[in-house]
C-alpha positions as CSV (number, residue, x, y, z in Angstrom):
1,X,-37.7,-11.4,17.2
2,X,-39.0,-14.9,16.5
3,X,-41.5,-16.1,14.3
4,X,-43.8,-18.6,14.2
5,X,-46.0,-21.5,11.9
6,X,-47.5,-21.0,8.9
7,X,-44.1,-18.7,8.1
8,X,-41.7,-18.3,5.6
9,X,-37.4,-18.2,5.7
10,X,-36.0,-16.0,3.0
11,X,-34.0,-18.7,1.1
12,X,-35.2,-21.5,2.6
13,X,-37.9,-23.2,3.8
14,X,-38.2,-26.1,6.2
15,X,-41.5,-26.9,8.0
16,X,-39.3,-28.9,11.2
17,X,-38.3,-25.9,12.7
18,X,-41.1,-23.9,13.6
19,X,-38.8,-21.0,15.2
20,X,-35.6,-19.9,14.3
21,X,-33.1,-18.7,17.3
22,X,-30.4,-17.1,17.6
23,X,-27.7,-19.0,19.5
24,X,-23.6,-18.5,20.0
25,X,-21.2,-20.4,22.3
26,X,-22.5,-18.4,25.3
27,X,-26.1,-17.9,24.2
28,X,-26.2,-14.6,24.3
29,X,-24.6,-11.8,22.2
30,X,-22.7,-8.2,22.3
31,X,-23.3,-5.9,19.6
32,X,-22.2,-2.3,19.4
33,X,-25.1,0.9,19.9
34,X,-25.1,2.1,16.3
35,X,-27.7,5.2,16.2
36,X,-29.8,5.6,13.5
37,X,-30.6,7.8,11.1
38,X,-33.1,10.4,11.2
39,X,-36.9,9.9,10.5
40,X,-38.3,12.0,8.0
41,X,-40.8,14.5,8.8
42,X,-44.2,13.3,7.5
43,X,-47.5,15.4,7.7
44,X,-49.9,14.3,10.1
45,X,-52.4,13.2,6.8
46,X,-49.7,11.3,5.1
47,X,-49.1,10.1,8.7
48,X,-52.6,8.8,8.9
49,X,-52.7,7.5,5.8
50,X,-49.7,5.5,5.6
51,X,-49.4,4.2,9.3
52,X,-50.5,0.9,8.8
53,X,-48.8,-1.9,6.5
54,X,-50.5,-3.8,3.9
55,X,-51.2,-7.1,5.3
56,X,-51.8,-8.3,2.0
57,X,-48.3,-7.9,0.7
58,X,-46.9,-10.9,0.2
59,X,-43.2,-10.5,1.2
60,X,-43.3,-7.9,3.4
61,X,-40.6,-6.3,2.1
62,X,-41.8,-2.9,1.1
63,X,-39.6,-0.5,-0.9
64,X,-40.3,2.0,2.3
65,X,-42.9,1.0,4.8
66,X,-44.7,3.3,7.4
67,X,-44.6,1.1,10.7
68,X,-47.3,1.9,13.4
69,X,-46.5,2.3,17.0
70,X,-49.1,2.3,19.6
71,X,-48.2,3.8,22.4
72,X,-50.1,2.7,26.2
73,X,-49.1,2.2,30.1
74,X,-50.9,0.6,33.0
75,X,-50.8,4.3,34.9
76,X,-51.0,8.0,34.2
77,X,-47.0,7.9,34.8
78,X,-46.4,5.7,31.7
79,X,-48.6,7.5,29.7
80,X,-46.9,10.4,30.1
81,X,-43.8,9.0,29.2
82,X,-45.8,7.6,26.2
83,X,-46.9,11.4,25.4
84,X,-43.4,12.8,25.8
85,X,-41.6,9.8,23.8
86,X,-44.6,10.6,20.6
87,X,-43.8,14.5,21.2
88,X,-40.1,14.5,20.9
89,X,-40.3,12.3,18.2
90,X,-38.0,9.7,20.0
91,X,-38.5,6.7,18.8
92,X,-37.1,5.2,15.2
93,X,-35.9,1.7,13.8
94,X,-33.3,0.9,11.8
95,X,-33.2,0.3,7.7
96,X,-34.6,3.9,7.3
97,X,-38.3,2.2,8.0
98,X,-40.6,5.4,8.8
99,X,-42.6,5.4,12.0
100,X,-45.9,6.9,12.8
101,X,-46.5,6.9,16.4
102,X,-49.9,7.0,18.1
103,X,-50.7,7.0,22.2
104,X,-53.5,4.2,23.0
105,X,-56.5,7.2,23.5
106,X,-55.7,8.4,19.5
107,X,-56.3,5.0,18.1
108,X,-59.3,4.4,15.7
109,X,-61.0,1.2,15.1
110,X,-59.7,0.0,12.0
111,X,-56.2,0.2,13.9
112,X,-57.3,-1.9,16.7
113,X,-59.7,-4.8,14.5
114,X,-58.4,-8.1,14.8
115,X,-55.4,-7.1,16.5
116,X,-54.1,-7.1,19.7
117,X,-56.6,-5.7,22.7
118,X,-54.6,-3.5,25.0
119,X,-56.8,-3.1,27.4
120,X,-57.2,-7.1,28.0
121,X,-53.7,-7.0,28.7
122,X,-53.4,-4.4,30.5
123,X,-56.2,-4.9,33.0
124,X,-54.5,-8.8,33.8
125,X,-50.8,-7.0,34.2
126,X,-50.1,-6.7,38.3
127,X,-46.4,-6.1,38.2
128,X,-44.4,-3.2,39.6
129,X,-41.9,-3.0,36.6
130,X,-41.9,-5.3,33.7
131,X,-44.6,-4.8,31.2
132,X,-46.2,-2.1,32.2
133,X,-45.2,0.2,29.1
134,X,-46.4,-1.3,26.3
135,X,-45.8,-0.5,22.2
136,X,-48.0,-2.5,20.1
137,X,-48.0,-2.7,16.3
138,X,-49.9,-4.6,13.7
139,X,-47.1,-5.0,11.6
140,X,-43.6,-4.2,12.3
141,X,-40.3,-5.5,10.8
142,X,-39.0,-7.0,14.5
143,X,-40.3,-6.2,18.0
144,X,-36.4,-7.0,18.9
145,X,-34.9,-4.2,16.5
146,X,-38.3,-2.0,18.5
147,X,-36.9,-2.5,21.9
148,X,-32.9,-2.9,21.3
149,X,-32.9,0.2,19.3
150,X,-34.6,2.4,21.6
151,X,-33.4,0.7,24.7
152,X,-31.9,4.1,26.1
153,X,-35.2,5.8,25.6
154,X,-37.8,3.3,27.2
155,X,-38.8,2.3,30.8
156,X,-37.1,-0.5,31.9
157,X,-39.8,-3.4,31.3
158,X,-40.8,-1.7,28.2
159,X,-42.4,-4.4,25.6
160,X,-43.1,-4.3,22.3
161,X,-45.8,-6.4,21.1
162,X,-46.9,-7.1,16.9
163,X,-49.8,-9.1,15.3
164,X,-47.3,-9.5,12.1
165,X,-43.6,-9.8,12.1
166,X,-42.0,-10.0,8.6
167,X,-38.3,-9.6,9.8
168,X,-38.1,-11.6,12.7
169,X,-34.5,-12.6,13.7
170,X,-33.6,-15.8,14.4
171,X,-30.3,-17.9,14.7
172,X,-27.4,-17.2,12.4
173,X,-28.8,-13.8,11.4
174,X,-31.6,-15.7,9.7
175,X,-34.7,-14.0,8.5
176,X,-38.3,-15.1,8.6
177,X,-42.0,-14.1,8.5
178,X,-44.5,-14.7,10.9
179,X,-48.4,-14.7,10.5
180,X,-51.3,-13.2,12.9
181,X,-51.9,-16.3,15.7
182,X,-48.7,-15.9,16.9
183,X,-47.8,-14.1,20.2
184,X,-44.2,-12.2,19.4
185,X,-42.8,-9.5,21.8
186,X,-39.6,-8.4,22.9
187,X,-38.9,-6.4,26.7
188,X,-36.1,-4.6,28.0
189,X,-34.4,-5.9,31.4
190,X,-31.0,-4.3,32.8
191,X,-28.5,-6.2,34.5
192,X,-24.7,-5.9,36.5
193,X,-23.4,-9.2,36.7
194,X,-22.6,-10.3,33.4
195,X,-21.7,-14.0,34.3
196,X,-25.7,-14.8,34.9
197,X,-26.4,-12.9,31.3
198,X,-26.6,-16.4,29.9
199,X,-28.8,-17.7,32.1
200,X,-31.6,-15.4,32.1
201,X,-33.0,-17.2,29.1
202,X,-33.7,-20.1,31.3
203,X,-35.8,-17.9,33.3
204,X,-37.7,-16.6,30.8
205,X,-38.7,-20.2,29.3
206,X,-39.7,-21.1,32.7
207,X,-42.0,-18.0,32.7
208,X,-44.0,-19.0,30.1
209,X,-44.2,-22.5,31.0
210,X,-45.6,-21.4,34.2
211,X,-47.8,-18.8,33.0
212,X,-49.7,-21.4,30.7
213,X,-50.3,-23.8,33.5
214,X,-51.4,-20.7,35.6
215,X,-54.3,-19.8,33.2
216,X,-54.5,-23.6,33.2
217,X,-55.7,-23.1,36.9
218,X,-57.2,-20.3,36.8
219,X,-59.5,-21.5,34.2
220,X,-59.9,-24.8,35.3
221,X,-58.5,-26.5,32.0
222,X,-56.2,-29.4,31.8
223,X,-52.6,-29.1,31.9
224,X,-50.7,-28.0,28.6
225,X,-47.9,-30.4,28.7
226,X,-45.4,-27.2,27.7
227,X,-41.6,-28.5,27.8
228,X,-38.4,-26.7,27.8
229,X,-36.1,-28.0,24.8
230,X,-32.2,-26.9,26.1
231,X,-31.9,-24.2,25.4
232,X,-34.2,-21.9,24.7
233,X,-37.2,-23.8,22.3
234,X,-40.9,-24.6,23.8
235,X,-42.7,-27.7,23.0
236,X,-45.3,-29.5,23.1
237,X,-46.2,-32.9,22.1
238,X,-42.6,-33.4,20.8
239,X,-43.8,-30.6,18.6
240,X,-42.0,-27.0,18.7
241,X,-43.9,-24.0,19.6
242,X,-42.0,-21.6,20.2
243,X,-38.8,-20.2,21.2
244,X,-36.7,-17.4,23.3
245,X,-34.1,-14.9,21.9
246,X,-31.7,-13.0,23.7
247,X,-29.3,-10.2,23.3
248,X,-27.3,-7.7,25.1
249,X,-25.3,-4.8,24.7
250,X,-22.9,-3.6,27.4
251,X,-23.0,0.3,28.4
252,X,-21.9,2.3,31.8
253,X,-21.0,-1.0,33.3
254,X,-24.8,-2.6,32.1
255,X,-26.1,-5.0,30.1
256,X,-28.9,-3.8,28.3
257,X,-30.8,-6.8,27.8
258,X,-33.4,-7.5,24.9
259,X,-35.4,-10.6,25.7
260,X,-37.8,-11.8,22.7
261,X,-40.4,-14.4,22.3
262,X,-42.5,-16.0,20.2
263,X,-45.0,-18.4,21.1
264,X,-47.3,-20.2,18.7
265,X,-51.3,-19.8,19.8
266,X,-53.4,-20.5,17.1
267,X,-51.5,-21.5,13.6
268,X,-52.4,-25.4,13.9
269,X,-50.5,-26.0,10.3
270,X,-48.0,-26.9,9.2
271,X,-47.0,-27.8,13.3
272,X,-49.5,-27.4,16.2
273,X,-49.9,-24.7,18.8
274,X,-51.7,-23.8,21.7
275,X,-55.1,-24.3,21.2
276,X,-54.8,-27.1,19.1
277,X,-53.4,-28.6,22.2
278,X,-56.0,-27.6,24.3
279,X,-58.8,-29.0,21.6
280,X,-57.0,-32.5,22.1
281,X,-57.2,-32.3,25.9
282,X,-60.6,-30.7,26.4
283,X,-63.9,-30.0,25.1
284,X,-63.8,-26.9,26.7
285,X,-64.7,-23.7,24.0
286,X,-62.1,-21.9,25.8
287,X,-59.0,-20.7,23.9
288,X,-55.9,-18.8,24.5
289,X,-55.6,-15.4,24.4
290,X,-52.8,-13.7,23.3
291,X,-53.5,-10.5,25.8
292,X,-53.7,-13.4,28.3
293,X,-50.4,-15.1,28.4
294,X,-48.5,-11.9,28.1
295,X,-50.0,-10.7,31.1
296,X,-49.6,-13.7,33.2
297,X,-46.1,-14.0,31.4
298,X,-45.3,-11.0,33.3
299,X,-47.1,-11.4,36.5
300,X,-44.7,-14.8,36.7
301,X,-41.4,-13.6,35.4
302,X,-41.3,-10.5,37.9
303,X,-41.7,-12.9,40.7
304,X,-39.0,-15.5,39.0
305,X,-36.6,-12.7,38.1
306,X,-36.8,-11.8,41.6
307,X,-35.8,-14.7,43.0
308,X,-33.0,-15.3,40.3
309,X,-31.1,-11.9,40.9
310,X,-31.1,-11.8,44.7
311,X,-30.9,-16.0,44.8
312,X,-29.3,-17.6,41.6
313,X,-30.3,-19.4,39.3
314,X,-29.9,-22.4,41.6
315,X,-32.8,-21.3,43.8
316,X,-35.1,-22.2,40.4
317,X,-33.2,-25.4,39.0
318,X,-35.6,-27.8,41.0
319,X,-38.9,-25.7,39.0
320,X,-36.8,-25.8,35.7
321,X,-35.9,-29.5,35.4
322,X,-39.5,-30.4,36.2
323,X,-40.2,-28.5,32.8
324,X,-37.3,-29.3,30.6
325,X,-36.7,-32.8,28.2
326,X,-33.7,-33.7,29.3
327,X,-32.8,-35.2,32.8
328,X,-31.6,-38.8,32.1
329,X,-31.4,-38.4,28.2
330,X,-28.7,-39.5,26.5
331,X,-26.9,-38.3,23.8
332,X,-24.2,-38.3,21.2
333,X,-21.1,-36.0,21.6
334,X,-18.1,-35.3,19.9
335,X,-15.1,-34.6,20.9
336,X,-11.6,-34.1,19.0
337,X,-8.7,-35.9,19.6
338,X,-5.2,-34.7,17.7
339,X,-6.7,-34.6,14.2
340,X,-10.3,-37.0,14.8
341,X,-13.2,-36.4,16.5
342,X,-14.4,-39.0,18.1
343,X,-18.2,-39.2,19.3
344,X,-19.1,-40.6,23.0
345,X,-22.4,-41.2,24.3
346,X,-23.2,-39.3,27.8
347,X,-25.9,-39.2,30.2
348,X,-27.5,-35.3,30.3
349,X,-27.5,-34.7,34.2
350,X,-28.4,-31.0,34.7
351,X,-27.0,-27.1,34.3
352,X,-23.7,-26.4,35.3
353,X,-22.9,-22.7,36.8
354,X,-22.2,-21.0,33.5
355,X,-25.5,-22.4,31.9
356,X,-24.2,-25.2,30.0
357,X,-25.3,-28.5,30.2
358,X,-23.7,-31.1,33.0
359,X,-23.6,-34.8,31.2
360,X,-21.7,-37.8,32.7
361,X,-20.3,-40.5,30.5
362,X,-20.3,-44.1,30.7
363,X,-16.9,-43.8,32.1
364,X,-18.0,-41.8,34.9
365,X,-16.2,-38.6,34.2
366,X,-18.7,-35.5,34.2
367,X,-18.7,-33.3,31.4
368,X,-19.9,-29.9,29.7
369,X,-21.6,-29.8,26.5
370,X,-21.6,-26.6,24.6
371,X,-23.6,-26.4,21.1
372,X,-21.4,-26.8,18.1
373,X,-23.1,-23.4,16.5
374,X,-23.9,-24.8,13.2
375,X,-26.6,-27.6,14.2
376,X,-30.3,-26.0,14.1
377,X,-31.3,-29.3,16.1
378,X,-28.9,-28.4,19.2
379,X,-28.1,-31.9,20.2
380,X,-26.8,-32.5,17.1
381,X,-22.8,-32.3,17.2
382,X,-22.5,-31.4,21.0
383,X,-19.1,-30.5,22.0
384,X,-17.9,-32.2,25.8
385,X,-15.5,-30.5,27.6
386,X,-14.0,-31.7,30.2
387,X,-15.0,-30.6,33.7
388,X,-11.9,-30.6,36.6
């Protein structure tokens, strides 16, 4: 999934990017179902004693680590499911990492110190799908590798939630590490129409945008100023924050779509986040809870979702381009001609149907403009092509 400040990239650092994602020419990817191997058998002892990481260790690259799942669900329904999935032994990761599960009633205090409080979340959660299975771990290589690999065997909605992250994905295949402070979680959505695939991201960043301003409300705290950056990054004060990640797999005429997040709430260095923003606007001793904006993350993106499958994407553009950077920007394109490229300067006008962006140059001819791949600032080296 994604990651967040204070982190580290395995080979490289650079403090400018705050989130790494994963992007392709049609922002979102098909990869193959590849099943795991099996997970050994473990006593329930050695269980116990090994189900948590070491938060101390300082790669997070363990020879062979024992990642803890915590199992929960808003009703009795989900909880059985949560029962039957621990039972069978159902769930595993890839890389051979070892699992101990545990349902939400099992867990001890130690597990749940300092880490994410399910019953916060749960009790703020009002949707009728999404969210309402929840697997939460305090350390766990990638809450994307959680959901995509066990896609088949979750509710649809299912997310999986971590306090630490130490192989969270991000674009190019890239790997970093991501400290407590940072909200990361991936969910599960299905789809039929493949040709709106890519634009489900868009949804999702709107989500979030609008759940922070509704806890803005509901709390009576000044505005975040939480912008979209094109197309999936979060800022704010020109200042990244966090970032959206999606991928999809295609199966009995489906996409199985894994949608991550990260989202910066409380590591002020070496960037800003959250409630560092807050502290500049307010007094207030209020802060950001984690539990909090994945709850009203949910209660907002069912109603978006909503809309988008049985309206389009159109039926949301108006909401979206109040929250993005970029109506009326300009930038630099490139574009090749025989054996030169050439670079133009176009005006950035909107979304066109297949979620690129719609730019007009000074000669008045519209345009598309895809990323080149390569760029980690995406408006660096944009391609134009030519719209008829």
């Amino acid at each position: 999934m994604l990651l967040a400040n204070q982190l580290r990239y395995f080979g490289r650092r650079d403090s400018r990017f705050v989130f790494s994602v994963l992007n392709s020419s049609s922002f979102w990817s098909l990869s193959r179902i590849v099943a795991s191997p099996p997970t050994p058998v473990i006593s329930i002892n050695e269980r116990e004693r090994r189900r948590l990481f070491s938060l101390s260790s300082a790669s997070g690259m363990d020879a062979s680590p024992t990642c803890s799942l915590v199992l929960s669900g808003k009703t009795a329904a989900e909880n059985e499911t949560a029962k039957l999935l621990k039972r069978n032994d159902t769930l595993k990761l890839p890389d051979d990492t070892e699992i101990s599960v545990l349902l939400h009633s099992e867990k001890d205090k130690p597990l749940e110190e300092n880490g994410f409080r399910i019953d916060l979340y749960l009790n703020g959660l009002s949707t009728d799908t999404f969210g309402r299975f929840l697997i939460w771990s305090p350390r766990v290589p990638s809450t994307q590798d959680v959901t995509s690999h066990n896609f088949s065997n979750l509710p649809l909605g299912a997310v999986c939630v971590a306090d630490v992250q130490f192989k969270g994905r991000g674009r190019s295949k890239n790997l970093w590490e991501s400290p407590p402070g940072c909200l990361m979680f991936s969910f599960t959505i299905q789809m039929e129409d493949g040709r709106i695939v890519p634009l489900l991201q868009y949804v999702i960043s709107l989500a979030i945008t609008e759940a922070i301003k509704d806890i803005c409300d509901k709390e009576g705290l000044p505005y975040i100023d939480l912008k979209i950056k094109w197309p999936n990054d979060l800022y704010v004060n020109d200042l990244k924050v966090g970032g959206v990640l999606c991928t999809s797999t295609y199966r009995l005429k489906k996409f199985n779509v894994t949608a991550g997040i990260g989202l910066n709430v409380d590591n002020d260095k070496p960037s800003t986040c959250l409630n560092e923003a807050l502290t500049d606007l307010s007094s207030t001793p209020y802060k950001f809870r984690k539990e909090d904006i994945l709850a009203f993350f949910f209660n907002k993106f069912e109603r978006l979702y909503d809309v988008f499958i049985n309206q389009g994407f159109r039926a949301l553009e108006e909401l979206y381009y109040q929250t993005w950077l970029h109506s009326g920007q300009r930038v630099v394109v490139q574009e090749k001609k025989e054996d030169q490229v050439v670079e133009n300067v176009v005006t950035i006008q909107g979304l066109t149907s297949s979620g690129y962006l719609l730019a007009i140059g000074d000669d008045n001819q519209m345009c598309e403009l895809h990323p080149d791949g390569n760029s980690l600032d995406f408006f660096k080296g944009l391609i134009k092509s030519k719209l008829v």
